[in-house]
C-alpha positions as MATLAB code, in Angstrom:
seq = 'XXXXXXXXXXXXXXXXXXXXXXXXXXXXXXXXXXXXXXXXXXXXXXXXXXXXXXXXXXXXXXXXXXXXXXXXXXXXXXXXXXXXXXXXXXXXXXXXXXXXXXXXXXXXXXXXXXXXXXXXXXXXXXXXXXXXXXXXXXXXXXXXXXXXXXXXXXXXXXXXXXXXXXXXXXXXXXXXXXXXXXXXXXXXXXXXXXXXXXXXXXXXXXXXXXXXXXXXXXXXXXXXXXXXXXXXXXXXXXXXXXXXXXXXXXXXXXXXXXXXXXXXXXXXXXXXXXXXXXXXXXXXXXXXXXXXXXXXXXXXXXXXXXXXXXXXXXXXXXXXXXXXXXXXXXXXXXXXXXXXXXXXXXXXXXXXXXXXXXXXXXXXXXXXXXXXXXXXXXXXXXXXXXXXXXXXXXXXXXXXXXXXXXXXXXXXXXXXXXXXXXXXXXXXXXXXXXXXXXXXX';
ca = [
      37.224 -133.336   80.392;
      38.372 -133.391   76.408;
      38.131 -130.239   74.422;
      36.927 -129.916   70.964;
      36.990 -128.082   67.739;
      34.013 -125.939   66.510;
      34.188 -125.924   63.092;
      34.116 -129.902   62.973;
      31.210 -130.766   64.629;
      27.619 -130.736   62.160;
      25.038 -133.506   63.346;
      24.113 -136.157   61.851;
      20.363 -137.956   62.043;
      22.141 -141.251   63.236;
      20.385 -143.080   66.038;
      22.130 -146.847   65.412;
      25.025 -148.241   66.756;
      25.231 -146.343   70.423;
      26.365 -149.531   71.776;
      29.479 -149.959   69.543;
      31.307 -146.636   69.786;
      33.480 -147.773   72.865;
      34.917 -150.350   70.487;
      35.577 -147.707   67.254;
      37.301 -145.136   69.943;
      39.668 -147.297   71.258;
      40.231 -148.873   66.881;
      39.905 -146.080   64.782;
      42.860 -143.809   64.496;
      43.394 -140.456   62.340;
      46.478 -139.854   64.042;
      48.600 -143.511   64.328;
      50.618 -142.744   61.349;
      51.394 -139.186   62.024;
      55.108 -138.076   61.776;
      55.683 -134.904   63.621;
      59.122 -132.751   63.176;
      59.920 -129.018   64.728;
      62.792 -127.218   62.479;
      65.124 -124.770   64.419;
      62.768 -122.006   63.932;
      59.879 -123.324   65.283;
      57.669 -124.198   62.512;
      56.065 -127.880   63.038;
      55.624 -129.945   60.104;
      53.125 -132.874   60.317;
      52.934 -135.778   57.629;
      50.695 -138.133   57.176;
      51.011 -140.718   54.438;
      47.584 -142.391   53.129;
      48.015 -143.565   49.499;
      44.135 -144.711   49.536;
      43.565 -141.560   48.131;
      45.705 -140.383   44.929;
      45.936 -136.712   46.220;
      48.186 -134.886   48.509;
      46.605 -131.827   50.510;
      49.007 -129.428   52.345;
      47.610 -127.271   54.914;
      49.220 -124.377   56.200;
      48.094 -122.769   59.254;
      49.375 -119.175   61.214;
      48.096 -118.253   64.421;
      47.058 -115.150   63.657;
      43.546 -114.238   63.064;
      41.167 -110.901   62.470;
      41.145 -111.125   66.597;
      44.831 -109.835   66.300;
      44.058 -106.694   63.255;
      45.304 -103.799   65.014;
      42.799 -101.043   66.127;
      41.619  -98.601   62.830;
      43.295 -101.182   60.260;
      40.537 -104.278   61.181;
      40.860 -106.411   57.961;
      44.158 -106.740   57.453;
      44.472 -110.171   58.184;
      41.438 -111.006   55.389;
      42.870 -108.549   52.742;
      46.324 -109.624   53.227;
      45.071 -113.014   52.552;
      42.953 -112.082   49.364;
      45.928 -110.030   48.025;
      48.531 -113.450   49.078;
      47.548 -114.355   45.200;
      47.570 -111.417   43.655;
      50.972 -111.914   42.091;
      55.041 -112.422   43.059;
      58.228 -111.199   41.220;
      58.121 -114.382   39.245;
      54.277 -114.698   38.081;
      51.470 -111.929   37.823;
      47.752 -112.980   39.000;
      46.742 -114.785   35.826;
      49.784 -116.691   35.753;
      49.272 -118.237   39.294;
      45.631 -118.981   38.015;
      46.827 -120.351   34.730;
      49.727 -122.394   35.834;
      47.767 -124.228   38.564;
      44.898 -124.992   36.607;
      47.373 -126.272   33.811;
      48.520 -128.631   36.485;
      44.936 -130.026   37.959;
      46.069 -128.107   41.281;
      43.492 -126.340   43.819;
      44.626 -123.275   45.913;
      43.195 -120.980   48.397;
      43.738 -118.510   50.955;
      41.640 -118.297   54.066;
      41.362 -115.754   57.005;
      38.834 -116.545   60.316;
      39.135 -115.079   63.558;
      41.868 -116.862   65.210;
      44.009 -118.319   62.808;
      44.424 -118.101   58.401;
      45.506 -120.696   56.218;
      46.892 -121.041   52.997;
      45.732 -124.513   51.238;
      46.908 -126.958   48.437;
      45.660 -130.033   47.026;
      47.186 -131.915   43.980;
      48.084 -134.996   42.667;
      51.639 -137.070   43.493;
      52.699 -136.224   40.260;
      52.064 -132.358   39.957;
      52.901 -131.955   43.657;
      56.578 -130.938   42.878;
      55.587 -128.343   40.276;
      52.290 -126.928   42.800;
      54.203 -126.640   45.499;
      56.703 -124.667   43.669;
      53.797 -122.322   43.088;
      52.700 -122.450   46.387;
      56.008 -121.282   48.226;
      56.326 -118.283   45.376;
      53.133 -117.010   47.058;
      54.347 -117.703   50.411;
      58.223 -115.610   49.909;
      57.819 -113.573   46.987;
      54.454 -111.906   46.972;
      54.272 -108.463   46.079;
      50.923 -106.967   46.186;
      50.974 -105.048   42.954;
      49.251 -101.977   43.360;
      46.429 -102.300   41.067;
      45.224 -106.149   42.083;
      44.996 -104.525   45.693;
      42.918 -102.235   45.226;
      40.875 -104.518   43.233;
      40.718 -106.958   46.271;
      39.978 -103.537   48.768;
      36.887 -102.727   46.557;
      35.464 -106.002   46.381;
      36.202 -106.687   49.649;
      34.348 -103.498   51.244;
      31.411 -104.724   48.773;
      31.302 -107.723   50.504;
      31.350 -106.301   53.748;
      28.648 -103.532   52.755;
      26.335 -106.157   51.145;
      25.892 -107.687   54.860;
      24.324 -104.897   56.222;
      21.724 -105.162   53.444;
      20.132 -108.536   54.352;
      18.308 -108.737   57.052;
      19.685 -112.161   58.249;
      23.538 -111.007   58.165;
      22.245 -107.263   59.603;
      21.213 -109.016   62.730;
      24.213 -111.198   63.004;
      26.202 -108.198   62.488;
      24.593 -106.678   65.732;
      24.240 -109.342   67.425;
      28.188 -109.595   67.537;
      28.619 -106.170   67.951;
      26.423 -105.646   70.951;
      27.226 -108.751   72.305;
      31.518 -108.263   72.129;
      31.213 -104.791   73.117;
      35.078 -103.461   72.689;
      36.407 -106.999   72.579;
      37.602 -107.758   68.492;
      34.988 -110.472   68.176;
      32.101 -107.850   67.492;
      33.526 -108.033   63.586;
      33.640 -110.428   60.778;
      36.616 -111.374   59.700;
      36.191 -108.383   57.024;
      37.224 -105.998   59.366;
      35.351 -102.937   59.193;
      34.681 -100.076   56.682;
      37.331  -97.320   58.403;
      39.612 -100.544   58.343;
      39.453 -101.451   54.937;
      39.523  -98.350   54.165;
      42.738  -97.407   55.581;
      44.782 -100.466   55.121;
      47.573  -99.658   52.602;
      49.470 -102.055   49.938;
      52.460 -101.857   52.177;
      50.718 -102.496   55.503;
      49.718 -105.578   54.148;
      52.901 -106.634   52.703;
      54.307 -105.815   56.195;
      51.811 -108.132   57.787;
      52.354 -110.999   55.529;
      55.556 -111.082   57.687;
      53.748 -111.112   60.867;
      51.208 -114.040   59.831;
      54.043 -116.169   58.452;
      56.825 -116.701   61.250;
      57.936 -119.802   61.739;
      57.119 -119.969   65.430;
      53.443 -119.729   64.956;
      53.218 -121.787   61.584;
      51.921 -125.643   61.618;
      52.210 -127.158   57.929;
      49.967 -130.319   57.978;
      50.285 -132.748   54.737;
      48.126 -135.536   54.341;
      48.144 -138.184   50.974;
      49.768 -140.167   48.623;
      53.291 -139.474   49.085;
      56.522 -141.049   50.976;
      57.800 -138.819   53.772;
      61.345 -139.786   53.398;
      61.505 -138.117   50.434;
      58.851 -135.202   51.075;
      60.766 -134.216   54.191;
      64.084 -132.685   52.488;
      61.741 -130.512   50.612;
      59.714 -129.520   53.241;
      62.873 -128.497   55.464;
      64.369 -126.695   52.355;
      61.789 -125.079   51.831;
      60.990 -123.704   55.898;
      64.251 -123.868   57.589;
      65.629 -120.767   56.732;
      62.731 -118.571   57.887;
      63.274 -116.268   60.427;
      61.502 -115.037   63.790;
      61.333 -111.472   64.736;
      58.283 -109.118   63.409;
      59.719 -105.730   63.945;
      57.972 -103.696   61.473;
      54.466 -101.397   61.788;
      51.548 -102.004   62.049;
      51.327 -103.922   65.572;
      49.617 -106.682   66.428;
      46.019 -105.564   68.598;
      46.970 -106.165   72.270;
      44.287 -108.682   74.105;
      41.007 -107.240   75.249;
      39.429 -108.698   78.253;
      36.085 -109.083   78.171;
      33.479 -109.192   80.542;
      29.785 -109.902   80.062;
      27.660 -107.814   81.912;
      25.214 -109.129   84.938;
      22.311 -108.026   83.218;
      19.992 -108.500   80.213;
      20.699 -106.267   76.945;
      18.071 -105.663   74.511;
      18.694 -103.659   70.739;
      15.261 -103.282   67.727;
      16.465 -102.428   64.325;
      13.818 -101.175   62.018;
      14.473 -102.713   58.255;
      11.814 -102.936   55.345;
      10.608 -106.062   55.833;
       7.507 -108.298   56.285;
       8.935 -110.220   58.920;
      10.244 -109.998   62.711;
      14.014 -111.388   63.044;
      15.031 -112.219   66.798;
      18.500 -113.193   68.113;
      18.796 -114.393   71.599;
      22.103 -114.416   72.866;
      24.484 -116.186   76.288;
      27.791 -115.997   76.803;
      29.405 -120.273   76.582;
      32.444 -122.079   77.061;
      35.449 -121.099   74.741;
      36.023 -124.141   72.263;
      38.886 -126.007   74.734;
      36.819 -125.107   78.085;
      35.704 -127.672   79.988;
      32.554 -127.198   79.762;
      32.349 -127.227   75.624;
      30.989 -130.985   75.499;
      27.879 -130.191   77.848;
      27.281 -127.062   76.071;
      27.417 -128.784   72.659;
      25.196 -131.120   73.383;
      22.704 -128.465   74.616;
      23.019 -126.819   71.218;
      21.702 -130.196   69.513;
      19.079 -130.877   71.836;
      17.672 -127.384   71.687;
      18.041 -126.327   68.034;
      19.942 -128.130   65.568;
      17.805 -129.809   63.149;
      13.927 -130.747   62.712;
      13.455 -132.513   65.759;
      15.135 -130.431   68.305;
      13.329 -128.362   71.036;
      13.233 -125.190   69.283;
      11.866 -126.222   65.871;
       9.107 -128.681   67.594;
       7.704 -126.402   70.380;
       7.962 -123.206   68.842;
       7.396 -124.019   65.039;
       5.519 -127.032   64.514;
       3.474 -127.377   67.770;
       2.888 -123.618   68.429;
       3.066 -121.879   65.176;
       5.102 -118.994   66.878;
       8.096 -119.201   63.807;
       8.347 -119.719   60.296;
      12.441 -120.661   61.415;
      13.745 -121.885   64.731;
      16.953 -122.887   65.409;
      20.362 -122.403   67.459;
      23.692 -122.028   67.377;
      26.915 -122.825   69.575;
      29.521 -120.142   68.025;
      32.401 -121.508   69.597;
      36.025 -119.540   69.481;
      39.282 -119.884   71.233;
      37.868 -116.808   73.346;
      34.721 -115.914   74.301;
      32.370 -117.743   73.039;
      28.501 -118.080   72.869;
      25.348 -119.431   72.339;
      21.988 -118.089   70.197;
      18.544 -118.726   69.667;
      17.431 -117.518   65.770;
      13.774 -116.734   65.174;
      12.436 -115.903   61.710;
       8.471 -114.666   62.750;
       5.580 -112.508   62.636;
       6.129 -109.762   64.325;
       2.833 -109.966   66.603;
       4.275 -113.361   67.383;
       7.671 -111.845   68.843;
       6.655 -111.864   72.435;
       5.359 -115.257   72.397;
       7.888 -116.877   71.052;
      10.878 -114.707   73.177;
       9.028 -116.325   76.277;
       8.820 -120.016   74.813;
      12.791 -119.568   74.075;
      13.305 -118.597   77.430;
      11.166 -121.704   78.514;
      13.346 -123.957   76.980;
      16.190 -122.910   78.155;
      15.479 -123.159   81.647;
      14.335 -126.273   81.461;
      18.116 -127.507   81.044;
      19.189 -125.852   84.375;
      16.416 -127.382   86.023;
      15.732 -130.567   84.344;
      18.918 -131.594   82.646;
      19.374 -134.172   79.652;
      18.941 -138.025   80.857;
      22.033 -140.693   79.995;
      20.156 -141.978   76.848;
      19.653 -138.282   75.577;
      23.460 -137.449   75.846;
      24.620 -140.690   74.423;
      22.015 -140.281   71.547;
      23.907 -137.353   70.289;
      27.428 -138.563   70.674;
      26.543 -141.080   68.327;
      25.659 -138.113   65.826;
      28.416 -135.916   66.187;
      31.023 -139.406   66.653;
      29.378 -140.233   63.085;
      29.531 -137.418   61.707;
      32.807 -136.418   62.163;
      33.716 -139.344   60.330;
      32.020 -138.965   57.223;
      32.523 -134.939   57.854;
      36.396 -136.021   57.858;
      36.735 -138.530   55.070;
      39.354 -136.352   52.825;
      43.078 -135.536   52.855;
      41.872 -132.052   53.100;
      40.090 -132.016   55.932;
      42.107 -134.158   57.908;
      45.348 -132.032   57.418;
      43.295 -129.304   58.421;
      42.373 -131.010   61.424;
      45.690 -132.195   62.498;
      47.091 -128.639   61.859;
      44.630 -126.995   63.806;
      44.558 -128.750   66.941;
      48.346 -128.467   66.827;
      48.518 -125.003   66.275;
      46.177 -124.252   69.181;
      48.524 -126.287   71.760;
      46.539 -129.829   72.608;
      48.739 -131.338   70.145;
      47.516 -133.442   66.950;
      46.850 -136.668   68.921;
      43.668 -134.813   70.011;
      41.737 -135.905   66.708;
      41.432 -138.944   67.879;
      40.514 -138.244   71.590;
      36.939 -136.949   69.761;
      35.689 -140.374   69.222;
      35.350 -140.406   73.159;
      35.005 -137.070   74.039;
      31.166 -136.918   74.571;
      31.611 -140.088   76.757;
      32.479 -137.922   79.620;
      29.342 -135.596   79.781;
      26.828 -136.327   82.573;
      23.196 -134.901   83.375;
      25.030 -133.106   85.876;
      26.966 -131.613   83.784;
      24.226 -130.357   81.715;
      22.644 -128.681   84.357;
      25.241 -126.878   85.542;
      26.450 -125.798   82.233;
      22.782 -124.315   81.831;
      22.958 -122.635   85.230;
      25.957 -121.602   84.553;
      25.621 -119.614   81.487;
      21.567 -119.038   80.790;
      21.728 -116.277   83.460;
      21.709 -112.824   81.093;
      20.908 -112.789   77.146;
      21.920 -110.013   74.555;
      18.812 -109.395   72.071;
      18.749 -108.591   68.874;
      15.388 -108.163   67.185;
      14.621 -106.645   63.337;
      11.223 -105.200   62.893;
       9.722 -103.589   60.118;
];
């Protein structure tokens, strides 16, 4: 069965046009006008040219993630990213800011839990000039002392304000009682004794870990000729080196293992109303069992007319919010049920949720059902997909995790595959224990 990519599928209320998808999958292509080139060292470069659109985006990816922050320094990754900016031996902070503006460039740094990115967009004619900017950050950074502790305070603000609402305090320990010991129990913030501890030159020292060659994918979609993007490109690359030998170390992997039985947490908060999180474990985002468990996730609680929101909202009044999520990651993954009630309504609704549920292990989805939301998620991921942007970060992506860039276009087919059997047993497979979250006042 195909595999798929988390952070591009959103549905879309699309209910025309089941018939015709065979005939877009086997048309449409993202991907027929990709060049791909390894240098010596590893580091893939994809092009893509599409002059429809008078922009080039370059999107570089490194697969290294919060997952890999080594024990007591969790944040790293995300404040070596915020401090990538911060200033080089050749322009301070407002420079950077100044000079790309000046040139009608966007640029950002990004840090998630498997993988962070630095991103460019521009036009063909500032490209030479942005990019010039772009590869200071990327070999010359510095992290001057004062704009990293700048970044370190706002950054343990950020992390500190979570805790304060009572719809990130739940997610918060959710993930934490769910993970257990396994690195996915934080945000990609890290943690206070983390952020905390991280030094200037730890994170210059782990710039050099997220940035070798081997793990690197650069991904550049746009207006542009590659015979004459290429030589820059491989100037620019080919003489980084491989070899991190420096401190701190990379986290080793954690295994995890969810427990055979049901796990249940109540944190008290000021507040008028009850917040529940119910909580499986579910198919890592290349498992095999992704598509079925996907398509769960829109049946039961994404949007106004899934199970959740009619049953439990609008038919039994149990929840002023009802709704689901499939949190998909290149590890463990999972599932989650979010309630927004009363609290004298808590029990009630638990029980409906758990109703629900079960009725996929023991009912299924029909044919029509499934192929109802392909057609949403197939149409949405091509509106969702439209710009250079997103499309180098697509191609990047599913190169960097190993299924190679050709995989964007096996999506337009990959819900063809899923059966009612396969529903079922995705649902037996995984309903079986739940973690529980629940804020009361």
């Amino acid at each position: 069965m195909k595999t798929r990519l988390r952070f591009i599928i959103i549905t879309l209320l699309v209910v025309v046009l089941a018939s015709g998808w065979s005939l877009a999958s086997t048309t449409f292509s993202y991907t027929a006008d990709v060049q791909k080139i390894v240098l010596d060292n590893g580091l893939t470069l994809l092009f893509k040219e599409n002059p429809a659109f008078d922009i080039i985006a370059v999107g570089l990816l490194s697969g290294v993630g919060s997952v890999q922050d080594p024990a007591g320094l969790e944040g790293i990754t995300y404040l070596t990213q915020r401090n990538l900016i911060s200033g080089t031996t050749n322009r301070t902070a407002q420079e950077i800011v100044t000079e790309l503006e000046s040139l009608g460039a966007q640029l950002q740094t990004a840090a998630s839990y498997d993988y962070s990115a630095l991103l460019m967009q521009s036009t063909p004619g500032s490209f030479g000039a942005s990019f010039e900017v772009f590869m200071d950050l990327l070999n010359n950074s510095i992290f001057p002392e004062q704009e990293f502790e700048r970044e370190r305070y706002l950054s343990q603000a950020a992390l500190a304000s979570l805790t304060d609402d009572p719809m990130n305090a739940i997610v918060l320990g959710y993930l934490e009682l769910f993970y257990g010991e396994h690195p996915y129990k934080l945000s990609p913030y890290g943690s206070a004794v983390g952020l905390t501890t991280i030094s200037r030159q730890d994170a210059a020292n782990w710039k050099e870990y997220l940035y070798q060659p081997e793990q690197i994918v650069v991904s550049v979609v746009g207006n542009f000729s590659t015979e004459e993007l290429l030589p820059l490109l491989q100037a620019s690359f080919g003489d980084w080196k491989n070899g991190y030998t420096a401190s701190p170390e990379p986290r080793e992997q954690v295994e995890f293992v969810y427990p055979a039985e049901d796990r249940e947490m109540v944190i008290n908060m000021p507040t008028e109303a009850a917040f529940l999180i119910m909580g499986y474990p579910a198919p890592a985002s290349f498992d095999e069992d992704s598509a079925a468990m996907a398509v769960i996730n829109s049946i039961l609680g994404e949007g106004m007319s899934s199970r959740l929101f009619t049953e439990i909202r609008d038919k039994r009044g149990l929840a002023y919010t009802a709704i689901s999520q499939y949190d998909e990651r290149l590890g463990p993954s999972n599932i989650l049920v979010f309630l927004a009630t009363h609290p004298q309504n808590v029990e009630q609704a638990k029980e409906q949720v758990l109703v629900e549920l079960q009725r996929f292990a023991s009912e299924g989805l029909s044919a029509e059902e499934i192929a109802h939301i392909a057609t949403q998620k197939q149409g949405m991921y091509l509106i969702q997909n439209e710009t250079n942007l997103t499309q180098a970060l697509m191609l990047a992506t599913t190169e960097l995790m190993g299924w190679g860039y050709e995989w964007v276009d096996d999506y337009m087919s990959f819900f063809d595959e899923v059966t009612p059997d396969d529903i079922k047993g995705a649902a037996q497979k995984y309903f079986q224990n739940y973690t529980e979250v629940l804020i009361v006042p």
